[in-house]
TORKOLVEX-183514 format. One line per 4 residues: number of its first residue (from 1); their letters; for each residue x negated, y negated, z negated of C-alpha. Coordinates in steps of 0.1 Angstrom, whole numbers, plus 5000, padded with zeros to 4 digits. Layout:
REM TORKOLVEX-183514
NUM = a = X/Y/Z | ...;
***
This chain:
REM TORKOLVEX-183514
1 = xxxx = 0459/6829/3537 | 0431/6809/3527 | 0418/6807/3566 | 0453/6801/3579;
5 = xxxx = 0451/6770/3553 | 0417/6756/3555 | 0421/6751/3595 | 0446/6723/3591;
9 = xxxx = 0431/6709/3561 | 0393/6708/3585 | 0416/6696/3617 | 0425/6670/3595;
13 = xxxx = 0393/6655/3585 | 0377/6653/3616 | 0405/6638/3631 | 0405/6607/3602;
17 = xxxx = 0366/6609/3611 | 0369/6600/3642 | 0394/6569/3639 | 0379/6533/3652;
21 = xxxx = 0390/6497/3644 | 0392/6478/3676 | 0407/6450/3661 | 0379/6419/3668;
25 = xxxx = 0364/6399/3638 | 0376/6366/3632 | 0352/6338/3646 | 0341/6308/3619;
29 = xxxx = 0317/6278/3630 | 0305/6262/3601 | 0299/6221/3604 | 0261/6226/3612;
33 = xxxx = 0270/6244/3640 | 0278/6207/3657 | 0257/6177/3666 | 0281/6157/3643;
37 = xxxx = 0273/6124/3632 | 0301/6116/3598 | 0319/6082/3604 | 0353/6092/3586;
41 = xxxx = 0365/6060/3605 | 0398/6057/3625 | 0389/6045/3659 | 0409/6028/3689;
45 = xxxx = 0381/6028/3717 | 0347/6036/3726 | 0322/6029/3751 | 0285/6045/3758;
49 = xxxx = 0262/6016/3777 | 0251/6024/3812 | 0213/6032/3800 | 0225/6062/3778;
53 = xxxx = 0212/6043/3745 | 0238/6031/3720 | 0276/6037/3719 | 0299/6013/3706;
57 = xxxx = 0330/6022/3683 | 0361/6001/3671 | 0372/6006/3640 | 0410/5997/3639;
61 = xxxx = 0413/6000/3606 | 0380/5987/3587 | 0382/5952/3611 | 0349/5962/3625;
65 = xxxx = 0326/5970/3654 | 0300/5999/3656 | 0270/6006/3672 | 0258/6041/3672;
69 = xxxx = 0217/6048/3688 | 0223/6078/3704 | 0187/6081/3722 | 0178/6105/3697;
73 = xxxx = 0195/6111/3667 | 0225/6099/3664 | 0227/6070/3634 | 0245/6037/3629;
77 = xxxx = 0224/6009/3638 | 0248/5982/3630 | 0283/5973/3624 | 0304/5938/3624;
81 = xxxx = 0334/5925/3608 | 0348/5913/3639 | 0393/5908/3628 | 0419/5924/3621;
85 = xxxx = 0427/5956/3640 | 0403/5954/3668 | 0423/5977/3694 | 0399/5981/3726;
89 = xxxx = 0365/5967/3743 | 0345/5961/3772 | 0309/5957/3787 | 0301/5938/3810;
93 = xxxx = 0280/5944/3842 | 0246/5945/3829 | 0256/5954/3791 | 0250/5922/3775;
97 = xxxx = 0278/5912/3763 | 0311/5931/3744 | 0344/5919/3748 | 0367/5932/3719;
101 = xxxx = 0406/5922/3718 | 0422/5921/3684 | 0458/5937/3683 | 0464/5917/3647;
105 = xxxx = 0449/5881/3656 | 0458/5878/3688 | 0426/5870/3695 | 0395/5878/3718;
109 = xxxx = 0353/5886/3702 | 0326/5888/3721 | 0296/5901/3710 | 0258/5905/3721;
113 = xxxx = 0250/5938/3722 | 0211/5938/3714 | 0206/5914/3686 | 0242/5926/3680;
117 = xxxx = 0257/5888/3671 | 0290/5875/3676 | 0292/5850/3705 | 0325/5837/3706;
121 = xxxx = 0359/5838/3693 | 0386/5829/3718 | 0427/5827/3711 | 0450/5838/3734;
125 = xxxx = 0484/5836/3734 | 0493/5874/3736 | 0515/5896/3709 | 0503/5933/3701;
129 = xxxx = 0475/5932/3722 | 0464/5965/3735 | 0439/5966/3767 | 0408/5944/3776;
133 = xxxx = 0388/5948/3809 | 0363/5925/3822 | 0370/5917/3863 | 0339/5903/3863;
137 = xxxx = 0310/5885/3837 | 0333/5855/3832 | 0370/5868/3835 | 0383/5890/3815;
141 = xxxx = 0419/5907/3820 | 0444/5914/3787 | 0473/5936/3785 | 0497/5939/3760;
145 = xxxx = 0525/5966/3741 | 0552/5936/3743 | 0546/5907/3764 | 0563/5909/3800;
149 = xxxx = 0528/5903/3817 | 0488/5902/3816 | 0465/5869/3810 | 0433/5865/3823;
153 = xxxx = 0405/5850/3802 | 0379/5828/3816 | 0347/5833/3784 | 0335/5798/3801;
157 = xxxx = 0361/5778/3802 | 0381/5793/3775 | 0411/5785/3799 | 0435/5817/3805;
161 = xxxx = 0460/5821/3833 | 0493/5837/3830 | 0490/5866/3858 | 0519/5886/3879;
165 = xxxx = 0506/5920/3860 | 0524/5938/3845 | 0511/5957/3808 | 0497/5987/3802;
169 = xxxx = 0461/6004/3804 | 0435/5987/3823 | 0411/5999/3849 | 0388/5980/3874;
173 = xxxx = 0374/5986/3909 | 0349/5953/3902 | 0330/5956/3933 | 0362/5958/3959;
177 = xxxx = 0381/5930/3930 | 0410/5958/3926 | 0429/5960/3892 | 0445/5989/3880;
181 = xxxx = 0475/5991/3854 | 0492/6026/3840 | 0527/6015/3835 | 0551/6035/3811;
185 = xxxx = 0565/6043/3846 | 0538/6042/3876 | 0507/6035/3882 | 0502/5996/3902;
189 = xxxx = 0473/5983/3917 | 0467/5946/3921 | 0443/5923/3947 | 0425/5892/3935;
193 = xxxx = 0425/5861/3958 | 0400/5841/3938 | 0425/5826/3908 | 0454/5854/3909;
197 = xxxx = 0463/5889/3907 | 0490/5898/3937 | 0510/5933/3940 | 0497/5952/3967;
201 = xxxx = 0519/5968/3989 | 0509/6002/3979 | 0527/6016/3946 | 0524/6052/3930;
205 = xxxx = 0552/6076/3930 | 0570/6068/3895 | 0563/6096/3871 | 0599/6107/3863;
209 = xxxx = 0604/6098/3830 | 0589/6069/3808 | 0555/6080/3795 | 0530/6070/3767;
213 = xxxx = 0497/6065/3782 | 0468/6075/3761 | 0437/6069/3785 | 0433/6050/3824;
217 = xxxx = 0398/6059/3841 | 0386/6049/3873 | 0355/6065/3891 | 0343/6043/3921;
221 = xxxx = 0324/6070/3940 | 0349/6092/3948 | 0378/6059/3945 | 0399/6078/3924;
225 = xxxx = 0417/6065/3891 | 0429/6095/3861 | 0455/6091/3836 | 0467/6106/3805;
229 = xxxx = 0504/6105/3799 | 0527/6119/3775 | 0565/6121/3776 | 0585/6095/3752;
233 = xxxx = 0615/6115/3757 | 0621/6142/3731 | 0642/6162/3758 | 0616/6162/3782;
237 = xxxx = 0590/6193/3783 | 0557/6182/3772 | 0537/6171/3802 | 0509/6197/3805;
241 = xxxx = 0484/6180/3833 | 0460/6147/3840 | 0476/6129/3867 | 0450/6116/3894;
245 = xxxx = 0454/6092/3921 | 0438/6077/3953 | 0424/6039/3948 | 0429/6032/3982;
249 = xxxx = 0467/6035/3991 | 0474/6053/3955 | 0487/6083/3965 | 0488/6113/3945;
253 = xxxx = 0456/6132/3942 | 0466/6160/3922 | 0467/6171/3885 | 0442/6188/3862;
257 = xxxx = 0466/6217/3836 | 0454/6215/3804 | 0488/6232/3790 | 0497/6199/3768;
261 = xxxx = 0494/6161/3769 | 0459/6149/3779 | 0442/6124/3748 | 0413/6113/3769;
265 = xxxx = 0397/6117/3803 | 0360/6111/3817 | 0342/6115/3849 | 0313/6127/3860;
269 = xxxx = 0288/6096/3875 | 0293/6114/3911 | 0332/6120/3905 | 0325/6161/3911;
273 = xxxx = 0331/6166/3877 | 0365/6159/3853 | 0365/6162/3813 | 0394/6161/3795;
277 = xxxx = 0409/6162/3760 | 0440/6182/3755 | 0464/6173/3727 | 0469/6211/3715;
281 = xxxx = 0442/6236/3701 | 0440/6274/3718 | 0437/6307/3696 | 0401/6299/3684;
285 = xxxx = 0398/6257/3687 | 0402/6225/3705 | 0382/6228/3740 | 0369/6197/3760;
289 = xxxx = 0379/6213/3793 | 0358/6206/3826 | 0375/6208/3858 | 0358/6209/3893;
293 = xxxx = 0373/6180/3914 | 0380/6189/3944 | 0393/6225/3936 | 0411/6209/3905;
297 = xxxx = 0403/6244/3888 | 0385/6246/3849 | 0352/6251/3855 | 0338/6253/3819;
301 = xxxx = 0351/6251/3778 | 0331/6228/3755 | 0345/6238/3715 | 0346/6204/3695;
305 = xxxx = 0345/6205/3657 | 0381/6195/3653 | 0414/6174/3669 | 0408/6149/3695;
309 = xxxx = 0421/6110/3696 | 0436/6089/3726 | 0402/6069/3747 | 0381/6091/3723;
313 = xxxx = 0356/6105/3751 | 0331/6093/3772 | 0303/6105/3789 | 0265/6097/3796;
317 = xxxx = 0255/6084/3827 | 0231/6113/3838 | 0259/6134/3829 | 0241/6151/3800;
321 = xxxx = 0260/6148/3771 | 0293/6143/3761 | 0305/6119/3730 | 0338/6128/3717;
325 = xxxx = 0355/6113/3681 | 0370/6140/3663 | 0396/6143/3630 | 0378/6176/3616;
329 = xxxx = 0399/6199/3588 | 0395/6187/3557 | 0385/6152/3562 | 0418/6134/3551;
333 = xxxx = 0418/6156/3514 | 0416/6126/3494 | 0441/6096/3482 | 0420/6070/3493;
337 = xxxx = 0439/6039/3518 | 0442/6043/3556 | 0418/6078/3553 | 0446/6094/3573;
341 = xxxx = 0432/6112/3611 | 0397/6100/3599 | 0372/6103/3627 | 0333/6115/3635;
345 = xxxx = 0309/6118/3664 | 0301/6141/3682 | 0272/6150/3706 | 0278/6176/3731;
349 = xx = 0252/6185/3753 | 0265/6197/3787;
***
């Protein structure tokens, strides 16, 4: 009896002995484990000059300009009080000079970059300003949310002329004088003729429904222009790619799935490489996600410390490093005014 009971009872102990957990550890990155510089700004645009040294920052909500050294360490070397609501900014050829347009002034600042001064102040006669692009170191090109058309801005002069361009996000081809706009509907590319902007013949396919854009890029070596486009219609399905196009008769050139609205794009210096920030997180974070551009397939996952922002990524021009803004959790605990979606930088290295 006693055998007959302790058989079961052994059976049963070596069968609890030999039970494993396969179930995987949850994964934690603490805030050191990012090259993070804390801003707890809320920024509209960014730019990184062409020699890899300092990145400029507007800060929409604290009226001011930026200017981050990033040759090392990253710190804050400067900032301006430049207006209210600075919404977006320009360099122009040779990085001298900063063109920022002010959404809440209707009004243009430039600024020079190394003593890091403002130049001028320049009105224009533009609502809700959104877009600014330099054509070329004298004009500059403004778009707005709710004016029917673009002005151009000559920083000599101070004259501006009303152009045939219609709004939306700005991006130039300045050595073949080729303007790009992302419409809510299509993408239109415009020729100058030494005063004027004119259509050219050559139109994208419209999108199929009316679309927010969040970020225009062009890349001039492989003449190819990228952008980011959600849906405004509730009923739509949420557009999961980056839309690219060719430059030279604006055909589509095929899109990047990232699996929900794309915030931000950039492109490698040679145009083999595509970065882009996805609106939604996966299982573990929010991924900057590198695609290959001619196969149009991921090629790498870079984790960033928290949500992305719309024009909130740019990188270096030895394609070393990436800078992206990012809201990280627990950044907006307080009750102080406009800390909502506050914002750092960071480094990655690539």
């Amino acid at each position: 009896m006693r055998i007959k009971f302790l058989f079961p009872l052994l059976g049963l102990i070596l069968s609890c002995s030999l039970y494993q957990d396969t179930d995987l550890p949850d994964i934690f990155f603490e805030y050191h484990d990012f090259d993070i510089l804390p801003l707890g700004r809320t920024f509209s645009d960014m730019i990184i000059t062409e020699n890899n040294q300092t990145v400029f920052l507007t800060d929409y909500n604290n009226n001011s300009i930026i200017k981050i050294d990033v040759n090392s360490e990253m710190a804050v070397s400067g900032e301006i009080e430049i207006g209210s609501h600075p919404v977006a900014l320009d360099l122009n050829s040779d990085n001298s000079v900063i063109a920022i347009a002010l959404e809440g002034e209707s009004s243009i600042i430039t600024v020079e970059t190394d003593q890091f001064q403002i130049i001028s102040e320049y009105s224009i006669p533009l609502m809700n300003v959104n877009d600014i692009a330099f054509f070329n170191d004298s004009i500059v090109v403004i778009s707005s949310r709710t004016d029917p058309a673009c002005i151009s801005l000559n920083l000599n002069s101070t004259e501006y002329v009303n152009q045939s361009v219609l709004n939306g996000e700005l991006a130039m081809d300045k050595a073949n004088k080729i303007l790009y706009v992302a419409t809510s509907s299509s993408v239109k590319k415009y020729n100058w003729d030494g005063e004027r902007f004119s259509q050219d013949p050559n139109i994208s396919d419209p999108y199929g429904f009316v679309g927010d854009i969040h970020h225009f890029v062009f890349n001039a070596t492989k003449n190819t222009i990228y952008v980011c486009i959600s849906s405004l219609n509730d009923e739509e399905s949420n557009i999961q790619h980056i839309y690219s196009y060719s430059g030279s008769d604006m055909t589509f050139a095929g899109k990047y799935l990232i699996k929900s609205p794309g915030l931000a794009v950039a492109v490698s210096n040679n145009g083999d490489r595509v970065f882009s920030a996805p609106t939604d997180a996966d299982e573990i974070g929010v991924f900057i996600i590198e695609f290959d551009q001619e196969s149009k397939l991921e090629s790498y996952y870079y984790l960033s410390a928290g949500n992305l922002t719309d024009r909130g990524l740019v990188v270096d021009s030895n394609d070393q490093n990436l800078y992206i803004l990012v809201n990280i959790p627990g950044d907006d605990d307080s009750f102080e005014p406009y800390n909502d979606y506050s914002f750092d930088l960071q480094r990655i290295k690539l």
